[in-house]
C-alpha positions in Angstrom: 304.3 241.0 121.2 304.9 237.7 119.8 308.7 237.2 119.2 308.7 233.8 117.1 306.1 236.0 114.8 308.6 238.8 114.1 311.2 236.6 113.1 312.0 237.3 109.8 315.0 236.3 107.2 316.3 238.7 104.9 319.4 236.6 103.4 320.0 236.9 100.1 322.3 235.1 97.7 324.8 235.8 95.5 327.0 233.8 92.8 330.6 235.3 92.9 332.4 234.6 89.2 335.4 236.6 89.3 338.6 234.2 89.8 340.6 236.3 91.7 337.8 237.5 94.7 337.0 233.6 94.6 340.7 233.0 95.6 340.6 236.1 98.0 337.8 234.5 100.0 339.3 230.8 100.0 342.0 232.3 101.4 340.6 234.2 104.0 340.3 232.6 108.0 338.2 234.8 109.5 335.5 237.3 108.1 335.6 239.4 105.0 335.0 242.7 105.0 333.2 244.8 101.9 333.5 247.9 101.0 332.6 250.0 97.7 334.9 251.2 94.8 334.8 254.8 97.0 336.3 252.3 100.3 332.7 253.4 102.2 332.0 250.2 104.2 329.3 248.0 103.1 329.2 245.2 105.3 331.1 242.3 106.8 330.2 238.2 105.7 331.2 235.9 107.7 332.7 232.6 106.3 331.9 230.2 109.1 329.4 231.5 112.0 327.8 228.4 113.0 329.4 227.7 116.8 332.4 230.1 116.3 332.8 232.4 119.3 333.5 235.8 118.4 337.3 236.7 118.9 338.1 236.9 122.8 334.8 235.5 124.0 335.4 232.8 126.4 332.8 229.9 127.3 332.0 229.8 130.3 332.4 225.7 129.7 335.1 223.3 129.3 335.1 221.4 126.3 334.9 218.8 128.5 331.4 220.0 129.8 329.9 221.3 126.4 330.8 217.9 125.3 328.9 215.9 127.9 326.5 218.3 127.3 325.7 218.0 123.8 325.2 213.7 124.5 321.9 214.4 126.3 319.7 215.6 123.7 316.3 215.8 126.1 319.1 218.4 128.0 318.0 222.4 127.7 315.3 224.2 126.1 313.9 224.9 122.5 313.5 227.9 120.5 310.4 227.7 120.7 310.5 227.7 124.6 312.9 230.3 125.2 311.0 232.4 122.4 308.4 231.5 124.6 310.0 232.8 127.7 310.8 236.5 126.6 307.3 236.8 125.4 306.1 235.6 128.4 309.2 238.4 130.3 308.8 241.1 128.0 305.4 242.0 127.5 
């Protein structure tokens, strides 16, 4: 099993017109969640995911460390090599 092979993006874009959904979502802090005209759930979007921690997760670093941290950039792994890693674990 090769897991950078299965890796696979299924994102798909939309163009939202209406005004008033536009203003909803501007508005918004945290996620949205959709739902149909019925109110069946359809989903939830994120506005900002990108190094957010999900509500009551706590790092296990000070900003003080992640900071120092992100100077070195020769400093952890890649994808690649952790990808690498669970193959290597996993199979």
């Amino acid at each position: 099993m090769s897991f950078a092979k299965e890796v696979v993006s299924t994102m798909q874009t939309y163009t939202v017109n209406d005004p008033n959904l536009l203003e909803a979502i501007a508005k918004s802090k945290d996620g949205l969640e959709l739902r149909d005209p019925t109110g069946s759930y359809l989903g939830r979007v994120e506005k900002e995911w990108l190094g957010k921690l999900p509500p009551g997760f706590k790092s296990p670093l000070t900003d003080e460390e992640f900071e120092e941290r992100k100077k070195d950039p020769d400093d952890g792994r890649t994808l690649l090599e952790i990808l690498a890693d669970l193959e290597h674990r996993f199979k």
